[in-house]
MILO-257138 format. One line per field, with one value per residue (C-alpha): residue in one letter; x, y, z. Coordinates in pm, whole numbers. Layout:
BEGIN
rest a_...
X X_...
Y Y_...
Z Z_...
***
This chain:
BEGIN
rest x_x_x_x_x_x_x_x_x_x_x_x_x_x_x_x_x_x_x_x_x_x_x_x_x_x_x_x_x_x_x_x_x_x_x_x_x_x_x_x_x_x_x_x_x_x_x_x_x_x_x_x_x_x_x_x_x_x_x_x_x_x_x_x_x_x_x_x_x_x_x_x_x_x_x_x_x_x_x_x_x_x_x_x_x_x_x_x_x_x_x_x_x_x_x_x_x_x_x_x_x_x_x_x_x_x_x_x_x_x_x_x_x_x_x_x_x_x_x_x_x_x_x_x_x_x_x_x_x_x_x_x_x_x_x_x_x_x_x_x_x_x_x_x_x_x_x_x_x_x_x_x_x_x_x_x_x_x_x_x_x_x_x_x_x_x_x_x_x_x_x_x_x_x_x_x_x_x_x_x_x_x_x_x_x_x_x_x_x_x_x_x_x_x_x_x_x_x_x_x_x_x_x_x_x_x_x_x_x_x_x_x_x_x_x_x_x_x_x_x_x_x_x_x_x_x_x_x_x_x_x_x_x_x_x_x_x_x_x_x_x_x_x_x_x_x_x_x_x_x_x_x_x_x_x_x_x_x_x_x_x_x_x_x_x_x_x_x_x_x_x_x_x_x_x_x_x_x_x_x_x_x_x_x_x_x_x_x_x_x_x_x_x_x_x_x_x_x_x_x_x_x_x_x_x_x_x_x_x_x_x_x_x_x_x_x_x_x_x_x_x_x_x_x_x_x_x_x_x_x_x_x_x_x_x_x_x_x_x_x_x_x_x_x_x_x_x_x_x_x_x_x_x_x_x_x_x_x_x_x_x_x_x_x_x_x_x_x_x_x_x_x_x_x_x_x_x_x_x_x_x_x_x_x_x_x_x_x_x_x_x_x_x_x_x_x_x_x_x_x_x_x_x_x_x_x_x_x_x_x_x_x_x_x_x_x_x_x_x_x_x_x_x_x_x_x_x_x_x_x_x_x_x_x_x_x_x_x_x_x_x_x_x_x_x_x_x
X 2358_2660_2857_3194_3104_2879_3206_3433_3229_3199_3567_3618_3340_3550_3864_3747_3629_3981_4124_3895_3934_4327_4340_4125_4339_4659_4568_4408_4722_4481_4518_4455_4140_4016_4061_3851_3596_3540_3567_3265_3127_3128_2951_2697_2608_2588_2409_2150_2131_2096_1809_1623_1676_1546_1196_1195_1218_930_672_729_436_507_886_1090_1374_1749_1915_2011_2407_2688_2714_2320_2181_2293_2174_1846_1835_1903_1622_1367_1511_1412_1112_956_1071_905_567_598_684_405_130_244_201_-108_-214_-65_-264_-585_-522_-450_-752_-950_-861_-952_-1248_-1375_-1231_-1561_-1313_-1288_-955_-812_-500_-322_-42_299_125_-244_-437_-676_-553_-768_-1016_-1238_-1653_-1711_-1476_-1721_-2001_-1859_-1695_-1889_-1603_-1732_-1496_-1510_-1554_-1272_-1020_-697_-819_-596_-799_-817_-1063_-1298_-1315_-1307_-1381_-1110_-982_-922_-737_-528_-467_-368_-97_59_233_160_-54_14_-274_-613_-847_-1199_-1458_-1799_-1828_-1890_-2163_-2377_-2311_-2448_-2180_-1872_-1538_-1184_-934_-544_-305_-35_261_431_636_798_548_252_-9_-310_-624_-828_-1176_-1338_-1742_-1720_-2067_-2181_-1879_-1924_-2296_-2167_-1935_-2167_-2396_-2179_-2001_-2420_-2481_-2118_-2227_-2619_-2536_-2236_-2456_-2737_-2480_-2394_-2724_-2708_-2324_-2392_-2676_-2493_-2195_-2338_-2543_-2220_-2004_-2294_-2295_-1884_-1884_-2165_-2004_-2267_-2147_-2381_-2186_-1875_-1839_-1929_-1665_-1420_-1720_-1833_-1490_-1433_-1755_-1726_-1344_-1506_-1785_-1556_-1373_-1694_-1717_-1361_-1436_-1806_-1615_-1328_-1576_-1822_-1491_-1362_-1751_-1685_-1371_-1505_-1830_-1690_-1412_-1336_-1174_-1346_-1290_-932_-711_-329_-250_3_221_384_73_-16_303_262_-74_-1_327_130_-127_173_285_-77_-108_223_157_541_674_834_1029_877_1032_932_1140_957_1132_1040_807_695_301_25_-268_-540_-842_-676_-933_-839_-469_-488_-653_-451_-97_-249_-334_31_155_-23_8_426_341_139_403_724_801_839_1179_1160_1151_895_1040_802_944_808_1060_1064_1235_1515_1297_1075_803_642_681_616_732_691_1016_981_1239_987_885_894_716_785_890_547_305_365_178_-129_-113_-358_-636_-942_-868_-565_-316_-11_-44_-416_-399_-127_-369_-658_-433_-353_-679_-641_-971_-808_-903_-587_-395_-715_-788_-409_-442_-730_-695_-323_-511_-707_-438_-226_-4_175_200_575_687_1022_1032_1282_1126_1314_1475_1150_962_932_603_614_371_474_287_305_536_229_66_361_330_578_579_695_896_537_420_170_166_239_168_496_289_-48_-339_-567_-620
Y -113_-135_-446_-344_-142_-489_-730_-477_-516_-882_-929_-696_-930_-1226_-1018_-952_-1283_-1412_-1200_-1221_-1582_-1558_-1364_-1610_-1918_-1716_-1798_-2138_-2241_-2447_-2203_-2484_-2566_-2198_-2122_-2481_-2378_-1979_-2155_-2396_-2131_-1884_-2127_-2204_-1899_-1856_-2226_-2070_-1785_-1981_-2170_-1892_-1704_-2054_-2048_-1674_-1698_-1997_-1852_-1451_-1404_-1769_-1757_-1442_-1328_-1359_-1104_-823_-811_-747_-952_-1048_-661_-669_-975_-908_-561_-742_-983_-681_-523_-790_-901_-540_-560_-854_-748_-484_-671_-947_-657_-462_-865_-863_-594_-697_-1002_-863_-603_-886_-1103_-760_-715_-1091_-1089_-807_-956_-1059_-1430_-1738_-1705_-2018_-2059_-2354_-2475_-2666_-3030_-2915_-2853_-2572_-2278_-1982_-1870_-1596_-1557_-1599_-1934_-2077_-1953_-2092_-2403_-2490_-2506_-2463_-2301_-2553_-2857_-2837_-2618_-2837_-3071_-3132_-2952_-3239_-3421_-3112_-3071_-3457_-3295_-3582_-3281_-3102_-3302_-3423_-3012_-3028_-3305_-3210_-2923_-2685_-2384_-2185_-2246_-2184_-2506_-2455_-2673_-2655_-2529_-2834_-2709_-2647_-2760_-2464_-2219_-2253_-2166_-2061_-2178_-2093_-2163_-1933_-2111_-1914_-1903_-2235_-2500_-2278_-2225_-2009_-2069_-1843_-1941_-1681_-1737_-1671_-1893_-1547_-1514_-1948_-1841_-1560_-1779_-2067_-1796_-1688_-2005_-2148_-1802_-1846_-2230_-2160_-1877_-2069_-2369_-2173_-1972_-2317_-2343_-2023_-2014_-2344_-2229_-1933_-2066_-2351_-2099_-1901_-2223_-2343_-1985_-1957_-2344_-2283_-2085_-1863_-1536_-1297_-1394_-1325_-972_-1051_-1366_-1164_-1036_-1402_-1559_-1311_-1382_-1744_-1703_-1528_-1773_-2027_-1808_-1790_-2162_-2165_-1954_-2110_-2451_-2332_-2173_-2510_-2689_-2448_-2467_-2863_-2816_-2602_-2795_-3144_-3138_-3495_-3659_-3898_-4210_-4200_-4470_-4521_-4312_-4380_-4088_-4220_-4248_-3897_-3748_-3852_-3724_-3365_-3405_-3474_-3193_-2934_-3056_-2979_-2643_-2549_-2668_-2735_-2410_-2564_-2776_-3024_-3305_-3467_-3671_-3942_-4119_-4483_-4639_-4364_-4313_-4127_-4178_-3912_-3844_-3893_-3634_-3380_-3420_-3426_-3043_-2905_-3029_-2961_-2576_-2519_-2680_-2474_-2173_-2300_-2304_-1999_-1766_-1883_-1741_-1953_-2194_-2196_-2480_-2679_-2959_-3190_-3320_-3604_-3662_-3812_-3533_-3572_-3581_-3874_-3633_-3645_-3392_-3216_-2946_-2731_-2520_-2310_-2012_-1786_-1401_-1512_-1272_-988_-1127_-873_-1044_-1439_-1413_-1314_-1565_-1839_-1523_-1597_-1383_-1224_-1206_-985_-900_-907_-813_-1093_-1357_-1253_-1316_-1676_-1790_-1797_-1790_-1635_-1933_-2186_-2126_-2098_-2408_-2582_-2427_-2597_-2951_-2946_-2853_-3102_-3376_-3193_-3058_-2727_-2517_-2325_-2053_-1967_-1697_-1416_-1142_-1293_-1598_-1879_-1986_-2312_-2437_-2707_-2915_-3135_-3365_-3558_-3883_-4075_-4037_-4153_-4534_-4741_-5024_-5348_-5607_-5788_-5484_-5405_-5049_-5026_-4753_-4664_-4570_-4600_-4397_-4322_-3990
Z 8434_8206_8164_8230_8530_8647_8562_8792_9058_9027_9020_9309_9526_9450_9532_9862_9931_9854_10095_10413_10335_10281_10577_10801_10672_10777_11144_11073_10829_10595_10265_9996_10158_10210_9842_9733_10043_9829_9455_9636_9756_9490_9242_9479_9499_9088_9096_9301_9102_8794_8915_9006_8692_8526_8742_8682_8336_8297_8477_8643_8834_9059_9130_9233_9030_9097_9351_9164_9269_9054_8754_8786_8821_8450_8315_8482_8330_8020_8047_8127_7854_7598_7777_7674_7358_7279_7489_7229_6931_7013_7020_6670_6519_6695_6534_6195_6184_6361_6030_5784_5885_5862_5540_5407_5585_5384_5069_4811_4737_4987_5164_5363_5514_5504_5690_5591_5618_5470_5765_5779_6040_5911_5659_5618_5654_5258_5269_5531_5327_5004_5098_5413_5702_6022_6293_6587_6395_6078_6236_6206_5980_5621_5320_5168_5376_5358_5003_4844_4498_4310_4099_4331_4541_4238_4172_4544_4591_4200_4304_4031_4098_3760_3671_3853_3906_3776_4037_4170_4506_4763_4901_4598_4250_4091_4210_3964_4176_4042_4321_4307_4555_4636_4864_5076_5388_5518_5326_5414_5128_5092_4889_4718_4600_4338_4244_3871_3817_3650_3414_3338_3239_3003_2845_2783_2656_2412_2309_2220_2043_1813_1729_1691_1479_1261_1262_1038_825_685_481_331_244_89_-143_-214_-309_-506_-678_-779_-897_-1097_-1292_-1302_-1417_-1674_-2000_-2084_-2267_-2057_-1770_-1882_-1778_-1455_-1455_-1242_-957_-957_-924_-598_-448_-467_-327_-29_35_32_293_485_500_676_969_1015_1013_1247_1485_1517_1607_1833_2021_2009_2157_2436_2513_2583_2812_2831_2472_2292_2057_2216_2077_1988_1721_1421_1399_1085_887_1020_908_555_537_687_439_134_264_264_-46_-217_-24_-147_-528_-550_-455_-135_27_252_490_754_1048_1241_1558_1416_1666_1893_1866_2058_2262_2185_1960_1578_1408_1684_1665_1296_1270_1494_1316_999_1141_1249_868_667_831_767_437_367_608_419_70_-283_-269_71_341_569_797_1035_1333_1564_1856_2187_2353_2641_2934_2770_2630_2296_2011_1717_1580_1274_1139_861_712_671_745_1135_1410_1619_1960_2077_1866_2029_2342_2138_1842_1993_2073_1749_1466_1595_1280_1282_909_838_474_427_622_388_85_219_323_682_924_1261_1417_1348_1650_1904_1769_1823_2216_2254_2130_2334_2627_2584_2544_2840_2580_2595_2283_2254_1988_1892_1602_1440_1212_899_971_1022_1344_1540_1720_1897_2042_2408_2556_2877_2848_2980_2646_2457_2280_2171_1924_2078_1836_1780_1616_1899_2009_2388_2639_2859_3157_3277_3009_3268_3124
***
């Protein structure tokens, strides 16, 4: 029914009620009190109305619906209206989400959903499988009581999923899980579990193959370049002819040593997750050895200084810290050209974090090559790495050790002007020295 046309007649009810009642108070001579007795009377009638369109509304199929006269035959029409748009609306989501649980339930990766306060509303066949929830008894219940893996529940409450968690599966320690958790929606989160126990065996598999094989190409590279030295160090005149061949080959076995060292650190780095011999370390004394490290590398074609917040140490492993500065100070050195400059940096930064940085004005990189420099034996001029006496490895190893020490590794770098890497680490690893001279933490170092 259209509105206007429902209003019109409305108004013309209440018209004629005015007059039959006018016209009856004419004889009775009480027109003040026929008008209050119609107002009374006409929002009775709506009162009533109201209350039946409020039983009507709760529960249709109990209580009948208001009389459908004037201004009500439209509202009602209304209601019915949007009543079957929303039967309509509620079965095309029902068929959405029978669709969308379709769809995860035939996904090969654990799928739990997860709603604003933690608490487990849905997951798929493989999650029960996989993480062991049962439907009747952990429906409801906060993620966090079902899985009471402590790193995982620390990866829960921190807030930051970019980057996926790494865990056994809690119902059998063999099975190595990758979990990420996308938020979405009004606090809602869901949780993916993938099984990637196969790819953790290839890895392991190939990380004991690197070091087994690096480990025994130490003997031989050792006899073999002792056996060269000893004929380039010894001065007989056969030899000299061959002085050149000899030189090159020992230059390259020395190479060889390089890359069998940097790989049996990188396989050290990658078996033992936890850090050991961790202490506080002094960041001045480091600085002046990477500085007179430079200086040597460099042979006095460069400038080299070095800034050092007084009093602000570390708290890591010193031998791992050490090879990873030194990796991102030489490779300042053998990038920038004769005459040119190296400065070392050890800040606390605005926000309270720790770091170091290496600037050089050197060839710089190609914005393209960055995201690849910490991949082994990626170099973005090979022949000029080969020249230099870089491995490959210098950067893989840098990612590693900061990962290790919750550090973050950033680049900043024009083709022709110098880079900057940087090295942050939390503030919780920061130490100062007190006035006593004692080094002291600023925050807890359970690490």
């Amino acid at each position: 029914m259209n509105l206007s046309k429902a209003w019109q007649q409305e108004l013309a009810g209440i018209a004629l009620a005015g007059v039959f009642l006018g016209l009856a108070g004419a004889g009775i001579g009480h027109y003040t009190a026929l008008i209050i007795a119609a107002l009374l009377l006409y929002l009775a009638w709506h009162f009533v109305q109201l209350t039946r369109l409020t039983l009507w509304l709760r529960s249709p199929k109990r209580h009948a619906r208001p009389y459908s006269v004037g201004l009500w035959r439209a509202i009602i029409e209304l209601v019915e209206e949007l009543r079957v748009r929303g039967k309509k609306r509620k079965r095309k989501l029902g068929r959405m989400l029978s669709g969308f649980r379709e769809s995860t339930s035939a996904l090969p990766d654990a799928t739990v959903v997860l709603d604003d306060r933690g608490g487990v509303e849905w997951w798929n066949s493989v999650a029960g499988r996989v993480l062991g929830l049962e439907r009747k008894r952990d429906k409801g219940l906060g993620i966090s009581e079902l899985i009471s893996d402590p790193v995982f529940q620390t990866y829960l409450a921190c807030g930051d999923y970019s980057r996926p968690l790494q865990m056994p599966a809690p119902v059998d320690d063999s099975v190595n899980l990758e979990v990420r958790i996308v938020p979405y929606g009004k606090g809602k989160r869901l949780l993916q579990a993938r099984d990637i126990t196969r790819l953790s065996q290839l890895e392991t598999v190939r990380r004991d193959f690197v070091a087994n094989v690096s480990h025994e190409m130490r003997t031989p590279l050792t006899v073999v370049h002792g056996y060269l030295e000893s004929m380039n160090d010894s001065g007989d005149q056969a030899l000299s002819p061959w002085s050149y061949v000899l030189g090159q080959m020992q230059q390259q076995t020395v190479r060889m040593q390089r890359i069998v060292e940097d790989l049996l650190l990188l396989s050290r780095l990658e078996s033992h997750n936890n850090i050991e011999e961790q202490e506080v370390v002094d960041m001045s004394a480091l600085m002046s050895v990477l500085k007179e490290g430079a200086e040597g590398l460099s042979a006095q074609n460069h400038e080299v200084a070095v800034t050092v917040e007084p009093g602000l140490n570390l708290y890591g492993s010193v031998t791992e810290l050490e090879s990873a500065f030194s990796n991102l100070v030489f490779n300042a050195v053998r990038y920038t050209p004769t005459g040119g400059r190296v400065t070392l940096n050890w800040e606390c930064g605005d926000e309270g974090e720790p770091c170091f940085s290496v600037t050089d004005n050197g060839i710089g990189i190609a914005p393209e090559h960055i995201p690849r420099l910490t991949e082994r034996f990626y170099r973005v001029d090979v022949g000029r790495s080969r020249q230099s006496g870089g491995t490959g490895l210098g950067l893989a190893i840098v990612k590693h050790v900061l990962t290790r020490h919750q550090g973050r590794l950033q680049v900043k770098s024009e083709p022709g002007k110098g880079s900057t890497f940087s090295c942050s680490f939390p503030d919780s690893r920061a130490c100062w020295e007190s006035l006593e001279n004692e080094k002291k933490p600023l925050t807890s170092r359970s690490l």
